[in-house]
MILO-972148 format. One line per 10 residues: number of its first residue (from 1); their letters; for each residue y, x, z of N, C-alpha, C, O, CB. Coordinates in Angstrom, 3 decimals. Glycine has a CB too. Layout:
<recs>
NUM	A	Y X Z Y X Z Y X Z Y X Z Y X Z ~ ...;
</recs>
This chain:
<recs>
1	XXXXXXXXXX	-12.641 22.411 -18.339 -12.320 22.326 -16.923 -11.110 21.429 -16.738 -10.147 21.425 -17.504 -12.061 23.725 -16.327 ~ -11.238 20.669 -15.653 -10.042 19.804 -15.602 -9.189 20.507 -14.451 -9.486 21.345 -13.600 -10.425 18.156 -15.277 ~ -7.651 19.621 -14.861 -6.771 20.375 -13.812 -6.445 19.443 -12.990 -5.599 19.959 -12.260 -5.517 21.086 -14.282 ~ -6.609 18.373 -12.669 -6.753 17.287 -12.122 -7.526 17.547 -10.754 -8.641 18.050 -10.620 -7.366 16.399 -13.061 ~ -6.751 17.131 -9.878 -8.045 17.426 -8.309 -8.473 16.412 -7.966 -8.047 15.349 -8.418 -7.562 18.009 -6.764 ~ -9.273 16.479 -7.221 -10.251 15.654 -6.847 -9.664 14.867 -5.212 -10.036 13.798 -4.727 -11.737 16.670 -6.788 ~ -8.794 15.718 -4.745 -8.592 15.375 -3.730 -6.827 15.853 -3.295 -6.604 17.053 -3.454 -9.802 15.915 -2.979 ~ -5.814 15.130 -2.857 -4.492 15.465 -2.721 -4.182 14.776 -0.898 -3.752 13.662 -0.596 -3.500 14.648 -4.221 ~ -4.556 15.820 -0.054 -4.128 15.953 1.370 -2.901 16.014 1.597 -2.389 17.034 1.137 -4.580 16.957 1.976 ~ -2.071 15.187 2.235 -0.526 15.179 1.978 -0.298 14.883 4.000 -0.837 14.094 4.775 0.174 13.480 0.474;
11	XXXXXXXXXX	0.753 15.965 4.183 1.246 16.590 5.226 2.365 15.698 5.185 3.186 15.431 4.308 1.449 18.118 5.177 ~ 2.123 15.173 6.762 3.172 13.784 6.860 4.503 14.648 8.088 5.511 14.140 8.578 2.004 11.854 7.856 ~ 4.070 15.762 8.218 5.360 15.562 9.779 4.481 16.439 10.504 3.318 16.321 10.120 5.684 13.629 10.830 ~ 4.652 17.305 11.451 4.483 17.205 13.114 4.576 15.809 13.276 3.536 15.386 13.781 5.681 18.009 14.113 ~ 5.134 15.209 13.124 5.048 13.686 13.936 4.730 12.730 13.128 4.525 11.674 13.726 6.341 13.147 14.599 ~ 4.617 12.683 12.100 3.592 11.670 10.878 5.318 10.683 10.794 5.209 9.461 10.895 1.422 10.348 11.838 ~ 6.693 11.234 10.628 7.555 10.815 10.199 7.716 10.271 8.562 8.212 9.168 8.329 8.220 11.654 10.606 ~ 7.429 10.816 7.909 7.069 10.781 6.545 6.138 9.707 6.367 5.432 9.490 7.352 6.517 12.045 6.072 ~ 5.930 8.884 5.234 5.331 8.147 4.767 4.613 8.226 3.505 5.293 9.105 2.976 5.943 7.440 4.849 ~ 3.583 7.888 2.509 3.311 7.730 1.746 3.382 6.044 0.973 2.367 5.365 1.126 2.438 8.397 2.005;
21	XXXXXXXXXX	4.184 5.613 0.427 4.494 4.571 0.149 3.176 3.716 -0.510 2.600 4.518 -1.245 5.645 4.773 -0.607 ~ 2.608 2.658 -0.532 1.222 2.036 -0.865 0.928 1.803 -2.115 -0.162 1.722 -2.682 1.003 0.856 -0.296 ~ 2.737 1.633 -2.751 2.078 1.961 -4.292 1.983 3.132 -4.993 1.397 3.106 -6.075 2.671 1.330 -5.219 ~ 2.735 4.782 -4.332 2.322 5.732 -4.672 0.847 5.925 -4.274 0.332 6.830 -4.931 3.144 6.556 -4.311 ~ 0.146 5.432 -3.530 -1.334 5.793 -2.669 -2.078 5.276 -3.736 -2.909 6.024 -4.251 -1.737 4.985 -0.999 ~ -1.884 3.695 -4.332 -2.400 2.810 -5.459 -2.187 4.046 -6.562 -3.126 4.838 -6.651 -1.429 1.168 -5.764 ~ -1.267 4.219 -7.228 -1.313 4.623 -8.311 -2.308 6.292 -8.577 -2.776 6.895 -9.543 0.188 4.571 -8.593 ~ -2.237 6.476 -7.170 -2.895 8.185 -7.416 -4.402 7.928 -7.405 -5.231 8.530 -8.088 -2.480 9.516 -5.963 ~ -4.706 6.649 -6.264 -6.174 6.500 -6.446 -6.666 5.776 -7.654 -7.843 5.945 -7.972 -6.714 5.827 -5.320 ~ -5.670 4.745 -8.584 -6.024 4.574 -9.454 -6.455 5.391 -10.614 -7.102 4.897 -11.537 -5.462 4.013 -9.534;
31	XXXXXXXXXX	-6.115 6.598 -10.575 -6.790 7.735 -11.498 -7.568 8.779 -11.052 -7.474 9.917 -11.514 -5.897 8.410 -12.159 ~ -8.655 8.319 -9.809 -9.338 8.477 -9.627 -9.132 10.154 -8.765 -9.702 11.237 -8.899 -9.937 8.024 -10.675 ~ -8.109 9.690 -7.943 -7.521 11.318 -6.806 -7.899 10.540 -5.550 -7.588 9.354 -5.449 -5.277 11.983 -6.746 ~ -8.585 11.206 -4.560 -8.165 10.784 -3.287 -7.119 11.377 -2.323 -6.941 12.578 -2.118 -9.169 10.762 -2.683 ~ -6.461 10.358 -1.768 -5.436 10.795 -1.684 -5.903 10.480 0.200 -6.313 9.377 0.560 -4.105 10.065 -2.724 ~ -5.748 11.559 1.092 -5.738 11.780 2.478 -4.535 12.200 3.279 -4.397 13.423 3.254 -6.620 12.645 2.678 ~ -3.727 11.640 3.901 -3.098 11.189 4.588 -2.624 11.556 5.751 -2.544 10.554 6.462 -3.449 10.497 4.607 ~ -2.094 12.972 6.572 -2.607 13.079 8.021 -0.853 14.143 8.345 -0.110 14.690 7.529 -4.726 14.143 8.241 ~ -0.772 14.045 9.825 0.487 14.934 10.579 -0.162 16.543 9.714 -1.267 16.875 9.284 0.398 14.917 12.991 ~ 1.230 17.229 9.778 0.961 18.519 8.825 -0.206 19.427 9.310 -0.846 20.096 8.499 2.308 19.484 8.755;
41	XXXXXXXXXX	-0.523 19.446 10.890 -1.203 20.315 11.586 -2.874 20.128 10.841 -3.596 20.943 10.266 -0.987 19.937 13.304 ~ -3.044 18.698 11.165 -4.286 18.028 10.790 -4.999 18.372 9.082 -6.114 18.647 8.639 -3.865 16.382 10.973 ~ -3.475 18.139 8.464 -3.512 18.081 6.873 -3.975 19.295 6.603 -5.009 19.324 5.934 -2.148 17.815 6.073 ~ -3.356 20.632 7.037 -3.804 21.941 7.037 -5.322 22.123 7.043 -6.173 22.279 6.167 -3.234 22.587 8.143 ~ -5.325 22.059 8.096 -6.944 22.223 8.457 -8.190 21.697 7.851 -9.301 22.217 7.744 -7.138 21.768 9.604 ~ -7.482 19.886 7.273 -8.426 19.416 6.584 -8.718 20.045 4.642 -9.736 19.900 3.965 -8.020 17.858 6.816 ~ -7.393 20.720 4.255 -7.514 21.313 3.459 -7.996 22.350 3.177 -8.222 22.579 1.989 -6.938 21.294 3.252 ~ -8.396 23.576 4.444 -9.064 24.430 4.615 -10.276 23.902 4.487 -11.035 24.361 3.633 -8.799 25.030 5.590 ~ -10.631 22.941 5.239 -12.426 22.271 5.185 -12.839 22.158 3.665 -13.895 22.515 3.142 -12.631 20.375 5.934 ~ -11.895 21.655 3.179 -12.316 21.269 1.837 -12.181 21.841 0.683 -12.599 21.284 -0.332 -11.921 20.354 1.590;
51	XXXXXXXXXX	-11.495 23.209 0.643 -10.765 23.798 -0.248 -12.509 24.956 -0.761 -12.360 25.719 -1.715 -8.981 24.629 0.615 ~ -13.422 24.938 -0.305 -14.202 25.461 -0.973 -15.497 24.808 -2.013 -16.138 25.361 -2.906 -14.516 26.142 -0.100 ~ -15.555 23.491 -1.502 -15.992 22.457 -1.557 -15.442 21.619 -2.891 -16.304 21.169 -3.645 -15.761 21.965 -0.323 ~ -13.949 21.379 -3.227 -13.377 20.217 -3.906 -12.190 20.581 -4.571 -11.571 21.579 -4.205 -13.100 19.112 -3.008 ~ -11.918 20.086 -5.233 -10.566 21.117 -6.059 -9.385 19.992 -5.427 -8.889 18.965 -5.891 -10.598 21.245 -8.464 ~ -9.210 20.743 -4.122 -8.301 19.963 -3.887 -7.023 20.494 -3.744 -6.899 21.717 -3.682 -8.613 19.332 -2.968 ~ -5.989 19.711 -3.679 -4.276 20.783 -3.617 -3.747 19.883 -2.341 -4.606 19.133 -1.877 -2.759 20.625 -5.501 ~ -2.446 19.851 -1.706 -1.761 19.954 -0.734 -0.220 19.886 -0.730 0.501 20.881 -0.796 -2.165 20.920 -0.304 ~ 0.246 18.509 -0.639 1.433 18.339 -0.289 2.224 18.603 1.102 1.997 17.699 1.905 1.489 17.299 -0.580 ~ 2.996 19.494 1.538 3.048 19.465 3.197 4.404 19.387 3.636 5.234 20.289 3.526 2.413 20.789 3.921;
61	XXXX	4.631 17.978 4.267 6.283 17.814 5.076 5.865 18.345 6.286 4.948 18.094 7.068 7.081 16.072 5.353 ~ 7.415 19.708 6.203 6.821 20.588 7.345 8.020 20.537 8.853 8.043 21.173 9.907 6.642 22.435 6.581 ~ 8.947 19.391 8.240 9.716 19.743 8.932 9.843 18.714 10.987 10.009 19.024 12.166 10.920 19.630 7.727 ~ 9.639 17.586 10.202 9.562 16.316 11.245 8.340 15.893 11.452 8.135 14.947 12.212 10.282 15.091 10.841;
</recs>
């Protein structure tokens, strides 16, 4: 079993203040993670959608 996910939803803000920089985005999809992108509210939810589905985990900036 791998421990590696398939998918890393990353919680930008209430207000999508936060960034994901293009070569952290490059380097995660280069080993084959998708990496999704969204304000924390959105990120939540989309991780619920998918969390039965995909071994996915969840970064979340909760503050801005």
């Amino acid at each position: 079993m791998s421990h590696k996910p398939s998918v890393l939803i990353v919680g930008l803000g209430s207000y999508s203040r936060m960034h994901v920089p293009e070569a952290t985005r490059a380097e995660i999809e280069e080993v084959g993670i998708e990496l999704i992108a969204l304000p924390t509210g959105e990120a939540c939810t989309r991780y619920n959608q998918l969390r039965e589905e995909e071994h996915v985990v969840a970064a979340l900036h909760l503050t801005c």
